[in-house]
C-alpha positions as CSV (number, residue, x, y, z in Angstrom):
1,X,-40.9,37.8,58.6
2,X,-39.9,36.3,55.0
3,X,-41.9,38.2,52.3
4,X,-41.5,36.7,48.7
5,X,-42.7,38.9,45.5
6,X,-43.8,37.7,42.4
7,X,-40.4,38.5,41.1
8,X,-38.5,36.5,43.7
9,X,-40.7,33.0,42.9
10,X,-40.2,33.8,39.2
11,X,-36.5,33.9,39.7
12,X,-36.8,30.2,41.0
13,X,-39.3,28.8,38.9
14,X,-38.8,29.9,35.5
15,X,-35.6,28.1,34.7
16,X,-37.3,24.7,35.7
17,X,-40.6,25.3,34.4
18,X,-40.0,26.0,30.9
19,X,-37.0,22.8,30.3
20,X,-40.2,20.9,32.6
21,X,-42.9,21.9,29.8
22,X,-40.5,20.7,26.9
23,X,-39.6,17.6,28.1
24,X,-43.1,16.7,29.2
25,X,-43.8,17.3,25.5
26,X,-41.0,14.9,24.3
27,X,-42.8,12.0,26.9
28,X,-46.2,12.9,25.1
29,X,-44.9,12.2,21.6
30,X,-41.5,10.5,21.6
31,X,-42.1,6.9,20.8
32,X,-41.2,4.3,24.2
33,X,-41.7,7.3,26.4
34,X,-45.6,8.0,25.2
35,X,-46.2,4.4,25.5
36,X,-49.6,3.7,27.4
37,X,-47.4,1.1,29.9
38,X,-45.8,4.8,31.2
39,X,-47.7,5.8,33.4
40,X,-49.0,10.0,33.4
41,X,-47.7,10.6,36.3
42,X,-44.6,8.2,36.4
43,X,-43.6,10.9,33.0
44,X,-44.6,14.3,35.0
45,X,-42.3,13.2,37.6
46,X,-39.8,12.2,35.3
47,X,-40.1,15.6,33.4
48,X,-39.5,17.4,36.2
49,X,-36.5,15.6,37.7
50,X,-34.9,16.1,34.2
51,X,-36.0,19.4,34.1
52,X,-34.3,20.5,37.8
53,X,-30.8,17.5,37.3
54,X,-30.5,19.5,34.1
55,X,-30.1,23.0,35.3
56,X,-26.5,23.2,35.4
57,X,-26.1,22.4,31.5
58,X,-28.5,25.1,30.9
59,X,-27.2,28.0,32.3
60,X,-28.9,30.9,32.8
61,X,-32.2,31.4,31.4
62,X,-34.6,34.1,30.7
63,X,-37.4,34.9,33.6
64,X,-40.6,35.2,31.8
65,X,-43.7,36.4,34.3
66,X,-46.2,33.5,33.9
67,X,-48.8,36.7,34.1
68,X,-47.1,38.2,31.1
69,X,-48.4,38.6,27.7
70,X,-45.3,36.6,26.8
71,X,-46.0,33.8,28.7
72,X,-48.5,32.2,26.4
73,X,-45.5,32.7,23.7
74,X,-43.0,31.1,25.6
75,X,-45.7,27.7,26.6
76,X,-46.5,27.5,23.1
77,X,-42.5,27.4,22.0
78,X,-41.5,25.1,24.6
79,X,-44.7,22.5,23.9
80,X,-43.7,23.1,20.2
81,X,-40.0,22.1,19.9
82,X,-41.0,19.5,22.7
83,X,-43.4,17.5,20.2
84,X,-41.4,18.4,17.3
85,X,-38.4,16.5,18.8
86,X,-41.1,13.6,19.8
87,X,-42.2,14.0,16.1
88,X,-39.2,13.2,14.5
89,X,-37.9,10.4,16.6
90,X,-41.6,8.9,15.4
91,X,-40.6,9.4,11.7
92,X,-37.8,7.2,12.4
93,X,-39.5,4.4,13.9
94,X,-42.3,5.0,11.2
95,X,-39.6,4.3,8.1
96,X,-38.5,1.2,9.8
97,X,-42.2,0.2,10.3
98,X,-43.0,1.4,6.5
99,X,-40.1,-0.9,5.5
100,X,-42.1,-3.8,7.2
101,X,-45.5,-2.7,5.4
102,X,-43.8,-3.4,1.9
103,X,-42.3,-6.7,3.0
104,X,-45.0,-8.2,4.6
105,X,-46.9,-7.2,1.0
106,X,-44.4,-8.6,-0.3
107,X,-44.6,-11.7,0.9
108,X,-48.2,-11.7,1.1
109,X,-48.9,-11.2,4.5
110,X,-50.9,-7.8,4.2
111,X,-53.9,-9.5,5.0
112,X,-52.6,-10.9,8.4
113,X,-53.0,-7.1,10.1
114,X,-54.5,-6.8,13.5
115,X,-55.7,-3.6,15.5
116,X,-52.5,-2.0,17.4
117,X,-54.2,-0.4,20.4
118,X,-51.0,2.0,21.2
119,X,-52.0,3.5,18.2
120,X,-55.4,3.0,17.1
121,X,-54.6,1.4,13.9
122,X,-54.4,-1.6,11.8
123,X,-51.3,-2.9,11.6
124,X,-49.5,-6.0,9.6
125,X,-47.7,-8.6,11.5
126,X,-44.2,-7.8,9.6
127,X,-44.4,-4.3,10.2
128,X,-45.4,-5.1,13.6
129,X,-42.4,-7.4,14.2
130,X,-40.3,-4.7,12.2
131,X,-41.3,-1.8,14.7
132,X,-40.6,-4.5,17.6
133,X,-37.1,-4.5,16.5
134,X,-36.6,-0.7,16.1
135,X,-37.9,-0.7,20.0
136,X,-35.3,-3.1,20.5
137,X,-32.7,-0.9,19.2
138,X,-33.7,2.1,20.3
139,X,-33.2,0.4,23.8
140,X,-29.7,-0.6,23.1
141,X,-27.8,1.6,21.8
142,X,-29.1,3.8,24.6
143,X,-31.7,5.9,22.1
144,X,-33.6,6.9,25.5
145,X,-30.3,8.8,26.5
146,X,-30.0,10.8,22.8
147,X,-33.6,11.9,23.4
148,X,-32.9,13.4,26.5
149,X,-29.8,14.9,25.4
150,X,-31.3,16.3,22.8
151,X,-33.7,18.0,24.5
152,X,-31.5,19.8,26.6
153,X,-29.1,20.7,23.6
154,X,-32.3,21.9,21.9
155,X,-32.1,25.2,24.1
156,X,-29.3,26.5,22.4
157,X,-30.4,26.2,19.2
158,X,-34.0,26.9,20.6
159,X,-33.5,29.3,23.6
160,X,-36.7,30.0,25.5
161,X,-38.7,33.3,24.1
162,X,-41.8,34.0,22.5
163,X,-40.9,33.1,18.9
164,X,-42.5,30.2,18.2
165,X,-42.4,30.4,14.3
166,X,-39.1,31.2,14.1
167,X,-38.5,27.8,16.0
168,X,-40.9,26.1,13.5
169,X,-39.2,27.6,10.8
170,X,-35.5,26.6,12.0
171,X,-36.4,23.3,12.6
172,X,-37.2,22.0,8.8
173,X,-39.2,18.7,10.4
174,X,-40.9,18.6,6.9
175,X,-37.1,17.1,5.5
176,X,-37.2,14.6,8.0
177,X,-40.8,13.7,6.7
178,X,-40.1,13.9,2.9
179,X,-37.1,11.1,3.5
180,X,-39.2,8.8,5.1
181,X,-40.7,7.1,2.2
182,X,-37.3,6.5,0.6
183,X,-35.5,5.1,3.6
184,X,-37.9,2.7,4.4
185,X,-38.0,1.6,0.7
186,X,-34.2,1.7,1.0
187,X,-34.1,-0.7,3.8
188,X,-36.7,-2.8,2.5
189,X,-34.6,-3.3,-1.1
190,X,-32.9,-6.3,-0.3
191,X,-36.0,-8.2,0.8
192,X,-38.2,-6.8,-2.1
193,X,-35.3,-7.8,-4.6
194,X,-35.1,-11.7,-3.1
195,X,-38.6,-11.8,-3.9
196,X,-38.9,-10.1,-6.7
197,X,-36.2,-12.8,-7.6
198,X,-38.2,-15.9,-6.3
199,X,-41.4,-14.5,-8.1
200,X,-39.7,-14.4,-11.6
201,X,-38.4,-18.1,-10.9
202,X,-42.0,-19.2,-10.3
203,X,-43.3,-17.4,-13.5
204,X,-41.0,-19.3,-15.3
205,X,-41.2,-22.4,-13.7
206,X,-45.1,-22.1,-14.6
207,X,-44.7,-21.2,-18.2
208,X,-41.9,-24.0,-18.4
209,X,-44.8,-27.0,-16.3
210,X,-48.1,-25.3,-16.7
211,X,-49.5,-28.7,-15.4
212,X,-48.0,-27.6,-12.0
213,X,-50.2,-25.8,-9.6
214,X,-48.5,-22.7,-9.2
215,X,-50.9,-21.4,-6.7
216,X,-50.3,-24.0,-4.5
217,X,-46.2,-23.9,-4.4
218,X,-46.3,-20.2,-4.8
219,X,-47.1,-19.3,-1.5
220,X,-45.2,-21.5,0.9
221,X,-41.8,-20.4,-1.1
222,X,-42.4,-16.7,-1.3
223,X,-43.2,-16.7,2.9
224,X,-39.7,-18.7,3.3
225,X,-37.7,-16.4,1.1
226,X,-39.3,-13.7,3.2
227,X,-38.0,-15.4,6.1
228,X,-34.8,-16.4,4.8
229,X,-34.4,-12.6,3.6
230,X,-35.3,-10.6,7.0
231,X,-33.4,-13.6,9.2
232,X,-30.3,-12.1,7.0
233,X,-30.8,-8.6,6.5
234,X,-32.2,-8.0,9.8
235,X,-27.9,-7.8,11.6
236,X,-27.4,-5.1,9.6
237,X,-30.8,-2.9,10.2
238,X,-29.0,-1.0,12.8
239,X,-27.3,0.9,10.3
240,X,-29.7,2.9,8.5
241,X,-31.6,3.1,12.0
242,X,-28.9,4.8,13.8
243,X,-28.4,6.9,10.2
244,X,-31.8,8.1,10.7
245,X,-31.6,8.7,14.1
246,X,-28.6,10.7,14.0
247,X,-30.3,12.8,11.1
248,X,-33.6,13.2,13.4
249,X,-31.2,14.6,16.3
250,X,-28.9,17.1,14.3
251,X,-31.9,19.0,13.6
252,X,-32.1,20.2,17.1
253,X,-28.7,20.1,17.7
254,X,-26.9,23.4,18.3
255,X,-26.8,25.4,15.4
């Protein structure tokens, strides 16, 4: 007769269980993976089947008792580092969407926002279109891939134990965050400049005609040097997106 002790099922279940908890935690947060059009339970089996395919590149990892005091430790780390990874690879998207915000003002869409329910927010329609195209991106230069990679490099600069602020404090997410206003402003200069540009000509052109309605002209040619602007400046938005992303991922690389 086969007899199997606590310690035995430990021994098989620890080392998927806790890469399983931090990848579920990616797929709850990560942006494309927490979309509402994934299915729960199409990313619990996902998580899982990372969580076993990935064993080898793990190594060996530590057995924690799930009826240890520990144990609540070691859940909270793995759910931690899991949602900061998610976290960051939001930032990201949200300095490209940011970048939309003060174009679309810009141009004087702000008022054309409509409710975005995979968020719960208002949004405008440029900085809709804008996070559209980081999507986009994400998708092709395989940003689905770096995620997951990332999460299994994360345990070895994140092994699995019971120190969950040590993680927190390593990790230094709160940089990411602080750089998010200035690279969405960064990628949103050349746009903002056009304009800028095309509102000055207009001021002048209504000091130099006052006759002319400027109210009536103004709007029609600020909307198509918007377009003008992000139909050129869009090609080369991959750049800073891949920048960011890079700097997003080397915080969980190995240290």
């Amino acid at each position: 007769m086969i007899t199997l002790s606590e310690v035995d099922l430990m021994a098989w279940l620890s080392p998927v269980i806790w890469p399983f908890l931090r990848t579920l935690a990616v797929f709850t947060s990560a942006p494309v993976f927490s979309s509402k059009a994934f299915p729960v339970r199409a990313r619990i089996a996902l998580a899982f089947f990372i969580a076993l395919a990935a064993q080898p590149a793990l190594g060996q990892q530590p057995v924690i008792s799930m009826t240890s005091p520990g144990a609540i430790g070691a859940v909270m780390q793995q759910v931690g580092v899991g949602l900061a990874i998610g976290f960051a690879i939001r930032l990201v998207f949200a300095a490209v969407e940011l970048a939309g915000e003060v174009v679309g003002f810009q141009m004087g869409l702000s008022f054309a926002s409509f409710f975005d329910p995979s968020f719960n927010t208002q949004s405008s329609a440029v900085a809709r279109f804008f996070g559209q195209m980081a999507i986009f991106m994400f998708i092709v230069m395989n940003g689905h891939f770096l995620v997951l990679m990332t999460v299994i490099n994360s345990f070895k600069s994140f092994p699995v134990d019971q120190n969950f602020l040590t993680a927190v404090k390593q990790m230094k997410v709160l940089n990411l965050g602080a750089d998010l206003f200035a690279s969405g402003l960064w990628m949103a200069l050349p746009m903002v400049g056009m304009l800028m540009f095309a509102n000055l000509a207009l001021g002048i052109v209504s000091r130099v005609a006052p006759q002319m309605n400027i109210y009536a002209i103004g709007f029609p040619i600020t909307l198509t040097v918007g377009l003008v602007g992000m139909a050129t400046t869009l090609p080369m938005l991959d750049q800073p997106f891949l920048a960011l992303m890079t700097r997003a991922i080397d915080i969980f690389a190995a240290i």
